[in-house]
C-alpha positions as CSV (number, residue, x, y, z in Angstrom):
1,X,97.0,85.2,127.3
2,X,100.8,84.4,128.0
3,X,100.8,81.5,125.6
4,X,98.8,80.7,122.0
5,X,100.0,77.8,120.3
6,X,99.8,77.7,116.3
7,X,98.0,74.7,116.5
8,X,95.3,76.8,118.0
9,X,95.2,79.3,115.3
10,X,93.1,78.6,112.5
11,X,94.8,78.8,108.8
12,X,93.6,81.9,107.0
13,X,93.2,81.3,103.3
14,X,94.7,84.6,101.4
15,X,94.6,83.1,97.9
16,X,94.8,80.0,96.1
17,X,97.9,78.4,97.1
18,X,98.5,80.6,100.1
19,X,97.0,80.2,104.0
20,X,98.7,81.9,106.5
21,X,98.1,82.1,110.8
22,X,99.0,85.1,113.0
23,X,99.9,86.4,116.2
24,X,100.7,89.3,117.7
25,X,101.4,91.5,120.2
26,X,101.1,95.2,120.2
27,X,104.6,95.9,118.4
28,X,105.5,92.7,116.9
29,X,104.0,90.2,114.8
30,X,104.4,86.3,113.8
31,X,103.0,85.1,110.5
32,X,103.0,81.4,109.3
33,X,102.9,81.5,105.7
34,X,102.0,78.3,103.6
35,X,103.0,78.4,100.0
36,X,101.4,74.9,97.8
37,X,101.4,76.5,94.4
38,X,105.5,76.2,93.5
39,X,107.3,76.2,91.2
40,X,106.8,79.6,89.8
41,X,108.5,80.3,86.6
42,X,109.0,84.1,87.9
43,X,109.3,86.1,91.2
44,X,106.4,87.7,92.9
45,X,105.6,91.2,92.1
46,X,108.2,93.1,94.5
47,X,106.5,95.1,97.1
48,X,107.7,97.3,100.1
49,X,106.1,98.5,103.7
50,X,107.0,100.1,106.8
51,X,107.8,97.5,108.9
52,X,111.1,96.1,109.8
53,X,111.3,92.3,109.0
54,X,112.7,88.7,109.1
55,X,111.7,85.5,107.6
56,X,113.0,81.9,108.4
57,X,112.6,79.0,105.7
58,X,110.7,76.6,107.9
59,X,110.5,74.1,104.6
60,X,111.3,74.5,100.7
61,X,113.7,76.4,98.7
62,X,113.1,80.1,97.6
63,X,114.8,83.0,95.8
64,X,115.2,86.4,97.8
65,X,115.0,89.2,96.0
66,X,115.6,92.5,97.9
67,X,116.4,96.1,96.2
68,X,120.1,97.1,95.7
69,X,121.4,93.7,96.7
70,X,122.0,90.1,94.5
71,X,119.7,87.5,95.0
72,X,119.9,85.0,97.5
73,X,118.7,80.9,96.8
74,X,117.7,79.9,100.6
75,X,116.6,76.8,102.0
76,X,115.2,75.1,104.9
77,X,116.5,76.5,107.9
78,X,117.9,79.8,106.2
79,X,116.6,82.9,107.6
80,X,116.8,87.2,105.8
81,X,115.6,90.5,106.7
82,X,114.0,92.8,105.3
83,X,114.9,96.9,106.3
84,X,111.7,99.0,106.6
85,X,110.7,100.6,103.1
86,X,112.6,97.8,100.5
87,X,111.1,96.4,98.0
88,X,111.7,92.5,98.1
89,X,110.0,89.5,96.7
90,X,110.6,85.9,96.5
91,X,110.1,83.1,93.7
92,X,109.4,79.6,94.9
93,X,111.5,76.9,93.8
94,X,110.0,73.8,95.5
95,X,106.1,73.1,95.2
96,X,105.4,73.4,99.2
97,X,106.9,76.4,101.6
98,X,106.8,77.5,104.7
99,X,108.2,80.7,106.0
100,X,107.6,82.4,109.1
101,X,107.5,86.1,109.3
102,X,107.8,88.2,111.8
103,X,107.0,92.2,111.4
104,X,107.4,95.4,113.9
105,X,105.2,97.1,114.4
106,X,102.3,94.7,113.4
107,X,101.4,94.9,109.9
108,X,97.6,96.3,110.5
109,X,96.4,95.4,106.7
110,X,96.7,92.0,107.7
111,X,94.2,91.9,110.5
């Protein structure tokens, strides 16, 4: 199939206050990620993988944290990236996000 709209693709509940959507090809993958559990007083645990990445701020207002560089406050319409193998985490600061991720390869523990 040439063409899958995210309105086709049902939301996957991850955890409370999270539901994400995916699609993918065989090296590259899209993820929709719904955050409705902001504020948080304190960032995520940071975390790394193997995958090259980049995020866009679809809606709300986060901190980026990413090793070996200052934190960046992004917003609506801001976008980072994330190299393979640094550890990086956000902290909401609005109570509804949306960021859409996009990994290469495809991120396998999330299928």
């Amino acid at each position: 199939m040439a063409v899958l709209k995210f309105d086709d693709v049902p939301f996957e509940q991850v955890r409370d206050g999270l539901q994400r959507k995916i699609i993918h090809l065989d090296q590259l993958m899209t993820v929709l990620l719904d955050f409705s559990d902001g504020p948080w007083e304190k960032p995520e645990p940071p975390h790394a993988h193997p995958h090259e990445q980049t995020s866009y701020i679809a809606a709300g207002e986060v901190i980026f944290y990413c090793e070996d560089e200052p934190e960046q406050h992004l917003k609506a319409g801001d976008m980072f990236f994330v190299p393979s193998g640094k550890q990086h985490c956000i902290r909401l600061l609005t109570p509804y996000a949306r960021l859409v991720d996009s990994f290469s390869p495809i991120r396998e523990d999330f299928l």
